[in-house]
C-alpha positions in Angstrom: -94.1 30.3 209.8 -92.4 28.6 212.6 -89.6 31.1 214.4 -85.8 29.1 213.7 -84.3 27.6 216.5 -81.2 29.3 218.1 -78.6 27.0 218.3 -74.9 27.0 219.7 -72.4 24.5 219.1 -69.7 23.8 221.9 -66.9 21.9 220.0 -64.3 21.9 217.1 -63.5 18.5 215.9 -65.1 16.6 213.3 -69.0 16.0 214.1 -68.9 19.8 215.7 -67.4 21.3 212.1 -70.0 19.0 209.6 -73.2 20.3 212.2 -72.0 23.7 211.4 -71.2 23.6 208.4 -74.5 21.9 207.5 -76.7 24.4 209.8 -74.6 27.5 208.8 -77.1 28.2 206.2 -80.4 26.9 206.8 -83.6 29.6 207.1 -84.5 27.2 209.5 -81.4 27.8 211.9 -79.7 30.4 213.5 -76.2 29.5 213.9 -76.1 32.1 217.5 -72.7 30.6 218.1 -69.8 28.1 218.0 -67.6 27.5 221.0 -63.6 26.1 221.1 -60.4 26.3 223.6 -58.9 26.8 220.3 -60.3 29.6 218.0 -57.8 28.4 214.7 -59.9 25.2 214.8 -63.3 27.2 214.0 -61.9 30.0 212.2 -63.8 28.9 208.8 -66.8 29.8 210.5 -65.9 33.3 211.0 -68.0 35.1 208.5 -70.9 33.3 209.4 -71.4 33.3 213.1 -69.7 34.2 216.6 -66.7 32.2 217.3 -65.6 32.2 220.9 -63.2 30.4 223.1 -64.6 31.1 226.3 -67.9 29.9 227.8 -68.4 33.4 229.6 -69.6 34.6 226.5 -71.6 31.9 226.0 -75.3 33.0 225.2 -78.8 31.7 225.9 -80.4 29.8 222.8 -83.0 27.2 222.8 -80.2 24.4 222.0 -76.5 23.8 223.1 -74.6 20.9 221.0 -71.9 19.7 222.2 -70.3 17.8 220.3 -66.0 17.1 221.8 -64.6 14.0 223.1 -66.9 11.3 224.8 -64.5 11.6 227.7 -65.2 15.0 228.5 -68.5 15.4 228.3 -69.6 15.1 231.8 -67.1 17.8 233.5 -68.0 19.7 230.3 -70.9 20.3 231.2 -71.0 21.1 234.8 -69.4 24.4 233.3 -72.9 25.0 231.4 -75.5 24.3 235.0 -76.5 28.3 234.8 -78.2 27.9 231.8 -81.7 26.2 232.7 -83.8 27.7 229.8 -81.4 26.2 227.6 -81.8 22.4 226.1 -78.4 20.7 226.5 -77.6 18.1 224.5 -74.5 16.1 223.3 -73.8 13.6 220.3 -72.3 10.9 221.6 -73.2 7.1 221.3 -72.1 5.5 224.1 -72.7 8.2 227.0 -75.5 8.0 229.0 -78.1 10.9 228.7 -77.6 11.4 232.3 -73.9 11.7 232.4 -74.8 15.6 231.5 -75.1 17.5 234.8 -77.5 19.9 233.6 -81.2 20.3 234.1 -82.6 20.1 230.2 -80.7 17.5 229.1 -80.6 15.4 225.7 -79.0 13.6 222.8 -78.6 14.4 219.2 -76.5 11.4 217.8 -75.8 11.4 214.3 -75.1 7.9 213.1 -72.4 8.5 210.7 -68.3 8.3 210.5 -67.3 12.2 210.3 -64.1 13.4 208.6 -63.3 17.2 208.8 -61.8 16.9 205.1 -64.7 16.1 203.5 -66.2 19.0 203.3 -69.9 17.6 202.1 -72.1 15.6 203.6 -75.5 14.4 202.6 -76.8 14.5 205.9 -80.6 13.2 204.4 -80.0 9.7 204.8 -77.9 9.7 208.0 -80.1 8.3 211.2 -79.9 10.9 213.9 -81.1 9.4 217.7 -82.6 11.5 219.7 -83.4 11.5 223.4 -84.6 13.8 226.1 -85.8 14.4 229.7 -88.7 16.4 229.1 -91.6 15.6 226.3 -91.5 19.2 225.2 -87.5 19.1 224.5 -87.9 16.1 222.5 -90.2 17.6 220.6 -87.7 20.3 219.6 -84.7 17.7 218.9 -86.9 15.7 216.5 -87.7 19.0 214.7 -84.4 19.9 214.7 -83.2 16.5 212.9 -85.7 16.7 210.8 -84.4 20.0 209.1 -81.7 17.9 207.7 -82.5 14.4 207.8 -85.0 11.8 207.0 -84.6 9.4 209.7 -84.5 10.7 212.9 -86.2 8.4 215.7 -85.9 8.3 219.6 -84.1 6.2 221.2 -82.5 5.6 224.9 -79.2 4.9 225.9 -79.1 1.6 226.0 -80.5 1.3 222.4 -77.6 3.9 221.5 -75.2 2.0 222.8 -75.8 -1.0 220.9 -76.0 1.1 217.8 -72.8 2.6 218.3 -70.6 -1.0 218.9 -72.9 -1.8 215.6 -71.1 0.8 214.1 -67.8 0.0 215.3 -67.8 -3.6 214.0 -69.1 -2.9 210.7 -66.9 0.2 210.1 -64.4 1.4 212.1 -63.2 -3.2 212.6 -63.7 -3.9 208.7 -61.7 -0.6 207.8 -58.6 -1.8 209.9 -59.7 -5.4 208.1 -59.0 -3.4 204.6 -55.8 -2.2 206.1 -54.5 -6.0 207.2 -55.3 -6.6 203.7 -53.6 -3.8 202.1 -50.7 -4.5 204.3 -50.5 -8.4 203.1 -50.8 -7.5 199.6 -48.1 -5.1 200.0 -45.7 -7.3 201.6 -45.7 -10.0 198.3 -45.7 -6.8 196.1 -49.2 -6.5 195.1 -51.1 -3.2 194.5 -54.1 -2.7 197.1 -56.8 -1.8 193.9 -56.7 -5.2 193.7 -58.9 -5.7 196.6 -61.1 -2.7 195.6 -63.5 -4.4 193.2 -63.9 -7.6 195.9 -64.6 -4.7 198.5 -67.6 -2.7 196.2 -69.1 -6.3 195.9 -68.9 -7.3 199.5 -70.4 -3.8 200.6 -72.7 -3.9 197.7 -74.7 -7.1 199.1 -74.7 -6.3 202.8 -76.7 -3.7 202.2 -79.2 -5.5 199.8 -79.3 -9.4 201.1 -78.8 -10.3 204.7 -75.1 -10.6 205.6 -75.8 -13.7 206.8 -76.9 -15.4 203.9 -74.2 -13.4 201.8 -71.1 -14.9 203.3 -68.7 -16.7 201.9 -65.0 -18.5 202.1 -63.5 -21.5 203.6 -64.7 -20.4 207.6 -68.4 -20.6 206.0 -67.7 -23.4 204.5 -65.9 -25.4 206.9 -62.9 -25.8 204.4 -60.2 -27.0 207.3 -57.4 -27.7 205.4 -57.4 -24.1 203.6 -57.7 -22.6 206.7 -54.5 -24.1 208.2 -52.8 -23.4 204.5 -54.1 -19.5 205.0 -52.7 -19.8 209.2 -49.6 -21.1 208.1 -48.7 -18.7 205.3 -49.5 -15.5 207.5 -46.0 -14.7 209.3 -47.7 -12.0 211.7 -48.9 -12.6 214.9 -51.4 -10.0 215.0 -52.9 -11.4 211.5 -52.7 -15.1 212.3 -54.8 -14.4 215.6 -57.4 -11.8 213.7 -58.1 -15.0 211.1 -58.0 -17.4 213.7 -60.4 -15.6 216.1 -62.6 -14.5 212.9 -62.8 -18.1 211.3 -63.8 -19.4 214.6 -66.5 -17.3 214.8 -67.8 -17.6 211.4 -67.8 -21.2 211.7 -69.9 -20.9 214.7 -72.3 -19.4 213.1 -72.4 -21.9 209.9 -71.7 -24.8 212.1 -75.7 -26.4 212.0 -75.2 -25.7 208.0 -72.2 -27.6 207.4 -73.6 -30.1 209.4 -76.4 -30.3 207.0 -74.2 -30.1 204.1 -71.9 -33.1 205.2 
């Protein structure tokens, strides 16, 4: 049987608490210890491993995480530059591998949007990107994904990058789409669950038909006068340019197939 990998994780917020809660218990893992400025944000994992909030008693395992804001990563880690048997890695999708000033460095990038008050997570089907320096550490990250996830594959930076504005116009955009919406429907005194069953469907066939050839509405189908009707009838700014700007777009993209239609 293969000896578990001694990990650490340097961070508190909400990728750093769902790692350890998910590696807190694994035979697999040892948990050594989990690093914060501020102790209250870790104390749930008191009974199961070392809490500390400060890096001098920070000690050696085969794998550092950290996982804090994408903005501190780099002068985060020039505090970490003693520990050269150590793999350093952080979880970030838009920093460069070689942002960390460390010799092993790496990434472990979970591909998933992380709240701290869900408490579960199946972490099985989340893709986790890996990338590394040296052949032999990215041999260790892929084992390490793989203890909790199906679909870990190596990628570089640049492929990170584009996986991570992916993400942020198919999630974190279409949420604050669902909250224009809710905000409209409130406005004219109309409950948001009315939206909900429109929402499932929508979701539903993006993720079983192309989402090109599962659009729909007036933009798709060039339907000009509705589009002016919808433009008129929105009284916010913000709104009126978010249709506008999103129409134009759409019918961009269905403008040789309204040709063909007409």
């Amino acid at each position: 049987m293969d000896k578990p990998i001694h990990i650490s994780i340097l961070g508190g917020g909400n990728v750093a608490t769902h790692l350890a809660r998910k590696y807190s218990n694994m035979p697999e893992i040892v948990l050594q210890q989990i690093y914060n400025r501020h102790l209250d944000k870790i104390l749930e994992f008191k009974s199961v491993t070392d809490i500390i909030d400060d890096l001098s008693q920070l000690k050696e395992a085969d794998i550092f995480i950290i996982a804090i804001n994408d903005d501190a990563i780099q002068n985060f880690s020039k505090q970490l530059t003693k520990f050269n048997n150590t793999l350093i890695v952080h979880t970030s999708g838009s920093i460069n591998i070689n942002d960390l000033q460390v010799l092993r460095k790496g990434v472990f990038y979970p591909f998933q949007s992380f709240s701290k008050d869900k408490k579960q997570l199946d972490f099985i089907n989340i893709p986790i990107l890996i990338e590394a320096i040296f052949k032999k550490d990215e041999k260790l990250l892929l084992k390490l994904g793989k203890t909790i996830s199906n679909k870990v594959l190596v990628a570089n930076s640049e492929q990170r990058m584009s996986l991570h504005i992916g993400g942020v116009f198919v999630a974190n955009f279409v949420n604050h789409l669902y909250f224009q919406g809710q905000e409209l429907l409130k406005s004219h005194k109309l409950p948001y669950n009315l939206l909900k069953p429109l929402i499932q469907e929508v979701a539903d066939k993006a993720i079983t038909m192309s989402p090109k050839k599962a659009q729909t509405g007036p933009a798709m189908r060039n339907d000009q006068q509705i589009i002016k009707k919808h433009l008129d009838f929105l009284k916010d700014k913000p709104q009126q340019q978010i249709y506008k700007l999103l129409s134009d777009s759409i019918l961009n993209t269905y403008s040789n197939s309204n040709e063909e239609k007409s």
